[in-house]
DOLUM-247330 format. One line per field, with one value per residue (C-alpha): x, y, z; residue in one letter; chain; residue number from 0. Coordinates in steps of 0.05 Angstrom, whole numbers. Example, Ala and Ser with C-alpha at 12.3 -4.5 7.8 and 13.67 -1.06 7.14 Angstrom:
REM DOLUM-247330
c1: (246  273)
c2: (-90  -21)
c3: (156  143)
zase: (A  S)
badren: (A  A)
tiba: (0  1)
***
This chain:
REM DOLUM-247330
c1: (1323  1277  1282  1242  1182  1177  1111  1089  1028  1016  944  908  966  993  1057  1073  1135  1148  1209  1210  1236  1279  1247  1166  1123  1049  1008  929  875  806  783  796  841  906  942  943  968  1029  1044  1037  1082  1142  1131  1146  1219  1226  1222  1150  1120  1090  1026  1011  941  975  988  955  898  922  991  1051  1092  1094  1157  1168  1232  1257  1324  1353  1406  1437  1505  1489  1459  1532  1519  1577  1592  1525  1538  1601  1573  1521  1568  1533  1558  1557  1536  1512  1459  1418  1363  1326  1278  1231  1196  1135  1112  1041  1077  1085  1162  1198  1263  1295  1360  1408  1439  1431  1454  1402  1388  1349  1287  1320  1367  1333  1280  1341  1365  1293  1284  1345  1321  1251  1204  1137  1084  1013  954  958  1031  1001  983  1059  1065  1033  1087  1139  1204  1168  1172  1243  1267  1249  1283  1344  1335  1331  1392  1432  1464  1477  1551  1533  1475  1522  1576  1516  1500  1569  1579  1508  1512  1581  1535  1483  1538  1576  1505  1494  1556  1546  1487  1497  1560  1519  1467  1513  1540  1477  1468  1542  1548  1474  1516  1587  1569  1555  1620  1658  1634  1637  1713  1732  1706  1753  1809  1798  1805  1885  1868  1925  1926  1919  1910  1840  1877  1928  1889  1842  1902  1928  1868  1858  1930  1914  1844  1873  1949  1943  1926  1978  2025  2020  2021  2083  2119  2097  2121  2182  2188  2179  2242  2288  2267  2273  2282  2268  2276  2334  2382  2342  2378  2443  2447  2432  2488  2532  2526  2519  2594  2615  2585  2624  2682  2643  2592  2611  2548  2526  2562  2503  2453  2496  2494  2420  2416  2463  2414  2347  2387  2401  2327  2304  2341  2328  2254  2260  2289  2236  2178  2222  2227  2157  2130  2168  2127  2062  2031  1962  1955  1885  1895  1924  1870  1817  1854  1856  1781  1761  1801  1770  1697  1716  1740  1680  1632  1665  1661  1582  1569  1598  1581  1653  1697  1757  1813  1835  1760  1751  1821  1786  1721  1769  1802  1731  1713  1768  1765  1696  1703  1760  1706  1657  1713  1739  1667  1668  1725  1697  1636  1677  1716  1659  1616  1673  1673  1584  1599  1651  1616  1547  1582  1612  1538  1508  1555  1538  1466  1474  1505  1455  1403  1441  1446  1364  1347  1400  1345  1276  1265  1274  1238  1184  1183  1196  1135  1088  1106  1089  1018  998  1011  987  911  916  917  932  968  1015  1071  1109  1171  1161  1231  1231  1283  1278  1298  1340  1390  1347  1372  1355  1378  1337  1292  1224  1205  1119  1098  1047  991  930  900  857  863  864  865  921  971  959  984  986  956  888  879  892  847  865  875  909  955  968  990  1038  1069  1069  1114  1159  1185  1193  1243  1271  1289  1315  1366  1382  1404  1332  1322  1260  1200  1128  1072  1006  941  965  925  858  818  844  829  834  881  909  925  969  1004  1017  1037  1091  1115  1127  1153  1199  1220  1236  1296  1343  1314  1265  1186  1126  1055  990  944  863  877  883  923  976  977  988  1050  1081  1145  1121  1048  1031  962  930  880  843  836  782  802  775  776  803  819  885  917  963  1000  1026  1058  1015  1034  1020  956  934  943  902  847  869  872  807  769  800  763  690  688  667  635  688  673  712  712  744  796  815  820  865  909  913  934  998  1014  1029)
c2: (-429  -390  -402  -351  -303  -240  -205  -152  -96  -120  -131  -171  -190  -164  -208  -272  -311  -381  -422  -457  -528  -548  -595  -596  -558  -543  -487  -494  -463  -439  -384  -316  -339  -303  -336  -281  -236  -276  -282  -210  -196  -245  -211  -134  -170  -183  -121  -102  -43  -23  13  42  13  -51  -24  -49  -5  32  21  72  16  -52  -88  -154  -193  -255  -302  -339  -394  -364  -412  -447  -384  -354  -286  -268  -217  -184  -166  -133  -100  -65  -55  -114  -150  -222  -281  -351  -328  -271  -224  -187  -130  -77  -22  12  80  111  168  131  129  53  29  -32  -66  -133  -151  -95  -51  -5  -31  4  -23  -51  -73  -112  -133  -157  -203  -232  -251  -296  -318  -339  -357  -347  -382  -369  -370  -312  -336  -394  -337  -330  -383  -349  -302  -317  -280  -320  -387  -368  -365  -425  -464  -421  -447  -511  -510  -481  -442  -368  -370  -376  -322  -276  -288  -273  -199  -181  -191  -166  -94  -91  -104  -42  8  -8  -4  58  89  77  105  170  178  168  212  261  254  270  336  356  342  383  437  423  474  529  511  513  579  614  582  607  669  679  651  694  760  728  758  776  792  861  888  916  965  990  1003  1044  1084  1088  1127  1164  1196  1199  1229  1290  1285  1361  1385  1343  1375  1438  1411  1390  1440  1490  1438  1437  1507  1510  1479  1501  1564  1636  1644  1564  1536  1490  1557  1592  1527  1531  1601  1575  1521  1576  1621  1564  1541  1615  1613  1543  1587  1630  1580  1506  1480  1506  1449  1411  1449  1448  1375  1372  1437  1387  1327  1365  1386  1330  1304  1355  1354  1278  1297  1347  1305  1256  1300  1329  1253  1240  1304  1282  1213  1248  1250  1253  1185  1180  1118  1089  1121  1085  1015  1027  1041  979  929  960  950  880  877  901  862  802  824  843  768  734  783  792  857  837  805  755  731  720  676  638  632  615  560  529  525  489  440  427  411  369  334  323  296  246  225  171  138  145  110  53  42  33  1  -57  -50  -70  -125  -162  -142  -172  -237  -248  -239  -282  -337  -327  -328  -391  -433  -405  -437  -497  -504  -480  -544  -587  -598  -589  -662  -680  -625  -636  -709  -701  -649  -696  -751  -712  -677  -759  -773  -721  -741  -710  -772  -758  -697  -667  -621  -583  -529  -494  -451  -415  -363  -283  -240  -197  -203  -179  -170  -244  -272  -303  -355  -345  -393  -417  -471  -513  -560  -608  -637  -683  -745  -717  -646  -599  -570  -501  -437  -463  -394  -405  -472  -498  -488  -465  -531  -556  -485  -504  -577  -560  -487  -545  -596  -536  -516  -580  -593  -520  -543  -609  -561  -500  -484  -450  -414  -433  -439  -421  -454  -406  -444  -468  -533  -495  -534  -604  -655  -734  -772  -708  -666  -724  -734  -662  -663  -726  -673  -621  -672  -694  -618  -607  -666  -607  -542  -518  -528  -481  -495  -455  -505  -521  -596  -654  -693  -644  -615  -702  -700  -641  -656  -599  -573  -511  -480  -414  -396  -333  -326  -269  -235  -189  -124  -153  -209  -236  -281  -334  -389  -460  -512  -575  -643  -702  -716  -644  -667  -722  -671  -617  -656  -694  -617  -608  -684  -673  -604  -588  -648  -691  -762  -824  -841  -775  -791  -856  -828  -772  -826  -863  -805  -789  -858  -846)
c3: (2182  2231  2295  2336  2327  2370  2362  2410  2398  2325  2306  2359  2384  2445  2454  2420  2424  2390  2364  2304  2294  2223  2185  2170  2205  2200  2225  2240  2268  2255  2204  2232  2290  2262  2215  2175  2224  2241  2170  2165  2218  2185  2123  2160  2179  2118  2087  2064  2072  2142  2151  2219  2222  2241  2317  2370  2392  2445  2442  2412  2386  2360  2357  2311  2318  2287  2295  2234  2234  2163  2178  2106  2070  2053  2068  2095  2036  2037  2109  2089  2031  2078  2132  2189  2233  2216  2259  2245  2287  2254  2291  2254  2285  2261  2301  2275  2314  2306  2284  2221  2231  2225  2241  2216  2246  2230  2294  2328  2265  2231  2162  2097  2079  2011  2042  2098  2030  2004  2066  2071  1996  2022  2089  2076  2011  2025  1977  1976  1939  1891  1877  1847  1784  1781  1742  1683  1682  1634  1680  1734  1681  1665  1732  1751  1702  1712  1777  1761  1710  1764  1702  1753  1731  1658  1666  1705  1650  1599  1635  1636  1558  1554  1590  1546  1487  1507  1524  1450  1419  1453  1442  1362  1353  1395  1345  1284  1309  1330  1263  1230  1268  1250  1183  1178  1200  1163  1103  1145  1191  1135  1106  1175  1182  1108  1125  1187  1153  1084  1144  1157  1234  1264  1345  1367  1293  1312  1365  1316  1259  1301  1324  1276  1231  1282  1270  1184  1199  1239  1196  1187  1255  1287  1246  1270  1334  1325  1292  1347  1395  1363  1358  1428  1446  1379  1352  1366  1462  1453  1515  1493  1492  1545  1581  1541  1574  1646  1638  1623  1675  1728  1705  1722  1787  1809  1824  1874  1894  1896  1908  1835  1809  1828  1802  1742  1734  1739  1678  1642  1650  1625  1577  1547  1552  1507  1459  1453  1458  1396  1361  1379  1353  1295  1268  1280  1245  1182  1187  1191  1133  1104  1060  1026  998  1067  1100  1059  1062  1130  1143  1093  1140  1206  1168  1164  1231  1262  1223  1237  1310  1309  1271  1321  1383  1407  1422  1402  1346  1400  1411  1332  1331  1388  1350  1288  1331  1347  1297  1267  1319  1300  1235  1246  1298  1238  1186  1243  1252  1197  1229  1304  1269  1239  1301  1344  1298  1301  1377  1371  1319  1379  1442  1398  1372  1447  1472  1423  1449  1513  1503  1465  1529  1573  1516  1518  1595  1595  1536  1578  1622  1579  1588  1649  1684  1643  1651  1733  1729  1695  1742  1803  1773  1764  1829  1852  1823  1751  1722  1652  1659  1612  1616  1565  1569  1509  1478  1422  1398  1397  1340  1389  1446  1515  1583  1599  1533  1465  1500  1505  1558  1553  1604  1566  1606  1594  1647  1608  1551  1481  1504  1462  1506  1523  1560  1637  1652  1601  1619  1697  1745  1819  1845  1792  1792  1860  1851  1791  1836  1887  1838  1804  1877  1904  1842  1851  1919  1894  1848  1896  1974  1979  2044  2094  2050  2083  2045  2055  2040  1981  1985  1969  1923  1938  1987  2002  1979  1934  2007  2030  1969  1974  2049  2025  1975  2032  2078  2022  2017  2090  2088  2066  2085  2141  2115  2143  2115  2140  2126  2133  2115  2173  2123  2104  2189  2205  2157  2196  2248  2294  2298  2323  2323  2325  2358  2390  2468  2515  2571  2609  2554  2494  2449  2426  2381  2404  2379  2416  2395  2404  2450  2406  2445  2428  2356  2356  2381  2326  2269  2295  2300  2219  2204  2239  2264  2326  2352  2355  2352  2362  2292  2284  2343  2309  2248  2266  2290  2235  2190  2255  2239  2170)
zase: (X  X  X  X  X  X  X  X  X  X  X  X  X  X  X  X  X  X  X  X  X  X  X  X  X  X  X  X  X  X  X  X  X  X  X  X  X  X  X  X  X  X  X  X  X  X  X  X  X  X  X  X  X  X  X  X  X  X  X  X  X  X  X  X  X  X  X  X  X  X  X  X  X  X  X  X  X  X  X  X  X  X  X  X  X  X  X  X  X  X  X  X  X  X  X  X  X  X  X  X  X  X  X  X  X  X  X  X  X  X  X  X  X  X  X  X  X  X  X  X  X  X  X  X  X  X  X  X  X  X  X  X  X  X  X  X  X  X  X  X  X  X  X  X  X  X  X  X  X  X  X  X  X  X  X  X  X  X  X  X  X  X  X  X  X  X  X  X  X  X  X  X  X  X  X  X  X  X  X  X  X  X  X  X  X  X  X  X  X  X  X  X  X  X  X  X  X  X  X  X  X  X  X  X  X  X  X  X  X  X  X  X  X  X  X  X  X  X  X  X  X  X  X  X  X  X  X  X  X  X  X  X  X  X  X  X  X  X  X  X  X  X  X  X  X  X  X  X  X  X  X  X  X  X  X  X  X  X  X  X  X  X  X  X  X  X  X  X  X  X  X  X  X  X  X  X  X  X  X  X  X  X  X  X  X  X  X  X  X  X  X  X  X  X  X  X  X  X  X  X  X  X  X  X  X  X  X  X  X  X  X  X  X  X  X  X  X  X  X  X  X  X  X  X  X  X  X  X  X  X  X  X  X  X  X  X  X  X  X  X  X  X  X  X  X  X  X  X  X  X  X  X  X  X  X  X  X  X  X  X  X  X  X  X  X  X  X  X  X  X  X  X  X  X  X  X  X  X  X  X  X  X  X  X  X  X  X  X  X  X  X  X  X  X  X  X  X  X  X  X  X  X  X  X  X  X  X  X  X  X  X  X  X  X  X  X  X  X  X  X  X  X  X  X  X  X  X  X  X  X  X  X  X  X  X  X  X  X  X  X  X  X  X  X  X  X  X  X  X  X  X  X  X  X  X  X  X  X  X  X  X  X  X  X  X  X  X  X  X  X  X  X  X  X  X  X  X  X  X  X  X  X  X  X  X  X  X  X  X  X  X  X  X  X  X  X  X  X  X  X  X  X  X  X  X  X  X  X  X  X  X  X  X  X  X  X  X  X  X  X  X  X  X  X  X  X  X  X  X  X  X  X  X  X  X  X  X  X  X  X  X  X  X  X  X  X  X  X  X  X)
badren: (A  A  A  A  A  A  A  A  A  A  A  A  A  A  A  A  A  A  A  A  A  A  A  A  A  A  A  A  A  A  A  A  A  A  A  A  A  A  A  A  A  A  A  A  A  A  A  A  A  A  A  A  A  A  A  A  A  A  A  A  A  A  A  A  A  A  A  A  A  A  A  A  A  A  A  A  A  A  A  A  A  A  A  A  A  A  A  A  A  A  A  A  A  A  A  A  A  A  A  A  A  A  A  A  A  A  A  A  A  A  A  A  A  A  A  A  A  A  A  A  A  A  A  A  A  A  A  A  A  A  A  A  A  A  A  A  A  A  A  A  A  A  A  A  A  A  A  A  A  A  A  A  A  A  A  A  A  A  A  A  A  A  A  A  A  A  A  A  A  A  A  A  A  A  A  A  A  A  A  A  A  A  A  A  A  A  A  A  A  A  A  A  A  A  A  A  A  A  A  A  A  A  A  A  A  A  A  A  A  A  A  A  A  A  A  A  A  A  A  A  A  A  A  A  A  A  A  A  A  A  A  A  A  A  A  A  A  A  A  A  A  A  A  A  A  A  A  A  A  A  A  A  A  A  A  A  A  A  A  A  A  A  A  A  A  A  A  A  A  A  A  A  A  A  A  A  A  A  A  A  A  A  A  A  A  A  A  A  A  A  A  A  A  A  A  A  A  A  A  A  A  A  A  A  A  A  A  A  A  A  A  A  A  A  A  A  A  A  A  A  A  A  A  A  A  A  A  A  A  A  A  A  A  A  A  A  A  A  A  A  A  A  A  A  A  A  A  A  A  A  A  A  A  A  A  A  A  A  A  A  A  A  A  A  A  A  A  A  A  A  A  A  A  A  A  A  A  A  A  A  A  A  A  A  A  A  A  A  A  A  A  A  A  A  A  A  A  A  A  A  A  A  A  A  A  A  A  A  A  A  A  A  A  A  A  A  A  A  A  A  A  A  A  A  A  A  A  A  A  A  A  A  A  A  A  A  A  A  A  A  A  A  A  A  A  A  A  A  A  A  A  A  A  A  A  A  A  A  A  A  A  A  A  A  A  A  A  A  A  A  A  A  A  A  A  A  A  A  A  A  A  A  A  A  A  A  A  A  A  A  A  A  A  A  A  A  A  A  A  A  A  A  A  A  A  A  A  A  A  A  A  A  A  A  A  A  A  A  A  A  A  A  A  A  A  A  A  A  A  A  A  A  A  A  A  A  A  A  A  A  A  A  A  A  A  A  A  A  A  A)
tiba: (0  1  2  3  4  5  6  7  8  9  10  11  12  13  14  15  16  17  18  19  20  21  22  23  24  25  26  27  28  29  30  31  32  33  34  35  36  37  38  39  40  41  42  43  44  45  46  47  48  49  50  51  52  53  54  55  56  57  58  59  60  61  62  63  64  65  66  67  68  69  70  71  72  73  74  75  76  77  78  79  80  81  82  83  84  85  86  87  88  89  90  91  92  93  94  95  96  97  98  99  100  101  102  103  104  105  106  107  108  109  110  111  112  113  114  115  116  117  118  119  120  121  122  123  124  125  126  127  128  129  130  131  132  133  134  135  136  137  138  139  140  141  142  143  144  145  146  147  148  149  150  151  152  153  154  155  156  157  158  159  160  161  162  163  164  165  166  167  168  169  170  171  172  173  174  175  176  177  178  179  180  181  182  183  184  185  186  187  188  189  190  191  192  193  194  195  196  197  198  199  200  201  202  203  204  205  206  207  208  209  210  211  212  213  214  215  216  217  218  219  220  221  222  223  224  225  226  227  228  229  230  231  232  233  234  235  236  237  238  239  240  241  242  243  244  245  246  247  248  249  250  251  252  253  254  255  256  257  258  259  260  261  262  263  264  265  266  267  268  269  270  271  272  273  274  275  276  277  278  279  280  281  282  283  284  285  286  287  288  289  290  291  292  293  294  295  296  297  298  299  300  301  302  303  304  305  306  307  308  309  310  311  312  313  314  315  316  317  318  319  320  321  322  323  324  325  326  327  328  329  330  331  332  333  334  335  336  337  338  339  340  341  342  343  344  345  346  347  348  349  350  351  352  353  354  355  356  357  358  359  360  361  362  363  364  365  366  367  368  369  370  371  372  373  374  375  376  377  378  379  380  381  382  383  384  385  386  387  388  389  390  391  392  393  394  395  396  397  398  399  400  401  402  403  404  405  406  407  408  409  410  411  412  413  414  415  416  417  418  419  420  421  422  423  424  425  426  427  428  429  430  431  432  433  434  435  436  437  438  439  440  441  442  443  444  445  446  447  448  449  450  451  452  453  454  455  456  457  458  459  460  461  462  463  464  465  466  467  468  469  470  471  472  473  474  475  476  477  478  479  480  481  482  483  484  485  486  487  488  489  490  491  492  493  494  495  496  497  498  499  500  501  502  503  504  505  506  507  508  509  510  511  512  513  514  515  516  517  518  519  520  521  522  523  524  525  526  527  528  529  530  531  532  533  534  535  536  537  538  539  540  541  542  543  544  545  546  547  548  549)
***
């Protein structure tokens, strides 16, 4: 419940502080003398948007804070989940700067705007007038019989098989579409594939064959290089003997000179590498041949090669086997498609059938109480002067599963004898609007812990007897939660437990709204002001007693 208002350099209002009562309380004052504002103010703790305009003229700041007791709202987890201290006894502040710049803070803690939106939806329920054209909405309608059927744990258990139900939907059709685009492509996946595997790549081929027509293409040229090389080294003063010679007289200069033997050893050594190096070219010369025909085969292969290569914009063999790899992989991706397909099209069929059973017991626990809410409903409009009232909860079925199940939910309403029911949006009027958004939360309330509810002007349109059956109604509300109602009606303001009245007050360079709560003899004179106005008469007086009796 709220227990405080802080309100400093907001509006007219320089600084305001009042403390709230539980139970039923009313607000009153004249036209113009700031009931708005302070409603404004409670709604910027609770999360709405701020505009800078609101500032006091003058002033750099305004400040608006506000103390809960949340010890029945169990919100223990929501404090964890935004990292908040938690205490039975909440403060909530927000600062607004000219600069435009606003701060919010939980006990002490700075909290996000959604966030701190998030906290007030569960701290306070504001109702006002245009609310009342809520109840043409048919989430709005929907809600409130959720509400009403207390069925969260069944809706909760409904999203969870529902969300299932989207992904598995969602995860079909991308692999049928997915399958479309492939198998668009599968012919020309194949051909390319056929085509790479036709080539029987092998790794590094691309390198050889170049090498090796390079060596047929010049065959006669490297010949003679050869030959001459060999020459070089075994023919006629070929440095192989020219060495065989140096050995020689090196081993008959050991006997004079030791350290020949060295020099020897290394004569030896070259020696020897020669001669494996003539060989070398000697065998190679023999394998050098001019081959037409190889040449040709040769030349064909490395056409393919490179064409292969320019089609597919890569350099090398080893990129093509990659490409060829690919593209095997993709084609096994399109041939596995059908049973990817039939897999998850079995995974939609269970995730659907377990979402249609779960939309059919949140139907059932939504008809479960049809009857009786429109029966309580009907009651309350007759009482509360719409004498031959009629209420319906209209439920029919969608062809589809949707994010709040397959009810569509209609509130039906006649107001007169004989009249068809209609669409409560076409057919009530604003008072009657207000009387039945009057009955539907006063049986919400009956159903759910709902937080603090603050009743705006709702009573526009209505007056007599009608206001104090609706002031019983409110009273009746306030046994298990904390009641507000900003009211222009002495007999809803006579029901109220604590009254507290607005007003505006002069001083020297400005004006300001203030609030007080009201001694019982300043009732009297309130409520007698609401009855006759400004001249208050003793009629009036009397009569404003006669309603506190009540």
């Amino acid at each position: 419940m709220l227990k405080n208002l802080n309100i400093s350099n907001y509006a007219l209002i320089a600084n305001l502080d009042i403390s709230f009562n539980k139970g039923f309380s009313v607000i009153t004052g004249e036209t113009g003398a700031g009931k708005s504002i302070i409603l404004g103010a409670l709604g910027l703790v609770l999360g709405q948007r701020a505009d800078t305009k609101t500032i006091r003229q003058g002033e750099q700041k305004c400040i608006i804070e506000a103390e809960f007791d949340i010890s029945r709202y169990n919100l223990q987890a929501f404090f964890d989940e935004n990292d908040l201290d938690y205490s039975d006894l909440c403060t909530i502040r927000r600062e607004i700067s000219v600069n435009g710049k606003s701060r919010s803070f939980v006990n002490d803690t700075p909290i996000t705007l959604n966030a701190l939106k998030q906290l007030g939806n569960r701290l306070l329920d504001i109702h006002s007038q245009h609310e009342n054209l809520l109840i043409g909405n048919d989430d709005f309608q929907r809600q409130i019989i959720d509400s009403i059927a207390q069925n969260a744990v069944i809706f909760n258990s409904y999203l969870k098989s529902f969300k299932e139900y989207q992904e598995a939907k969602k995860h079909l059709d991308n692999l049928i579409k997915q399958a479309e685009q492939e198998k668009a492509d599968q012919d020309y996946v194949e051909f390319q594939l056929n085509q790479l595997a036709e080539a029987k790549l092998k790794s590094g081929e691309d390198i050889e064959i170049e090498n090796e027509i390079n060596m047929l293409s010049h065959a006669e040229e490297l010949k003679e290089l050869l030959t001459e090389s060999s020459l070089c080294l075994n023919g006629e003063q070929a440095t192989i003997d020219l060495l065989r010679n140096t050995e020689q007289n090196l081993s008959k200069a050991i006997k004079y000179l030791p350290s020949a033997s060295e020099l020897l050893d290394r004569i030896k050594s070259v020696g020897i590498e020669l001669k494996d190096i003539a060989a070398e070219i000697d065998s190679t010369n023999l394998n050098v041949d001019y081959d037409p025909q190889r040449l040709e085969q040769l030349e064909e292969r490395y056409d393919l090669l490179n064409t292969l290569m320019a089609k597919h914009h890569v350099d090398t063999v080893e990129q093509l086997l990659e490409i060829q790899h690919q593209l095997e992989h993709r084609l096994g991706q399109i041939t596995s498609y059908d049973q990817q397909i039939a897999e998850a099209q079995a995974e939609y069929e269970k995730c659907e059938k377990t979402t249609e059973n779960e939309a059919a017991k949140l139907s059932k626990s939504r008809f479960a109480i049809k009857e009786s809410t429109e029966q309580h409903i009907t009651e309350r409009l007759q009482q509360l002067g719409i004498k031959h009232a009629q209420f319906s909860i209209e439920m029919t079925k969608t062809e589809h599963l949707t994010p709040t199940g397959k009810d569509q939910i209609h509130f039906l309403f006649a107001a007169n004898k004989n009249q068809h029911l209609q669409d409560v949006a076409e057919v009530a009027s604003g008072g009657e609007l207000a009387r039945l958004m009057l009955c539907i939360k006063s049986m919400v309330a009956n159903s759910v812990d709902m937080p603090t509810i603050l009743f705006d002007e709702i009573d526009t349109g209505v007056s007599g007897d009608i206001a104090d059956r609706m002031g019983q109604i409110m009273l009746e509300m306030s046994e298990g939660r904390q009641v507000i109602s900003i009211t222009h009606l002495p007999q809803i303001a006579s029901k109220g437990k604590t009254h507290y009245k607005v007003y505006k007050a002069d001083n020297a360079d400005s004006t300001e709204t203030q609030i007080k709560q009201l001694t019982p003899d300043e009732r009297i004179m309130e409520i007698a002001t609401m009855l006759s106005g400004n001249q208050i008469t003793q009629s009036a007086i009397n009569n404003a007693k006669e309603l506190l009796k009540k």
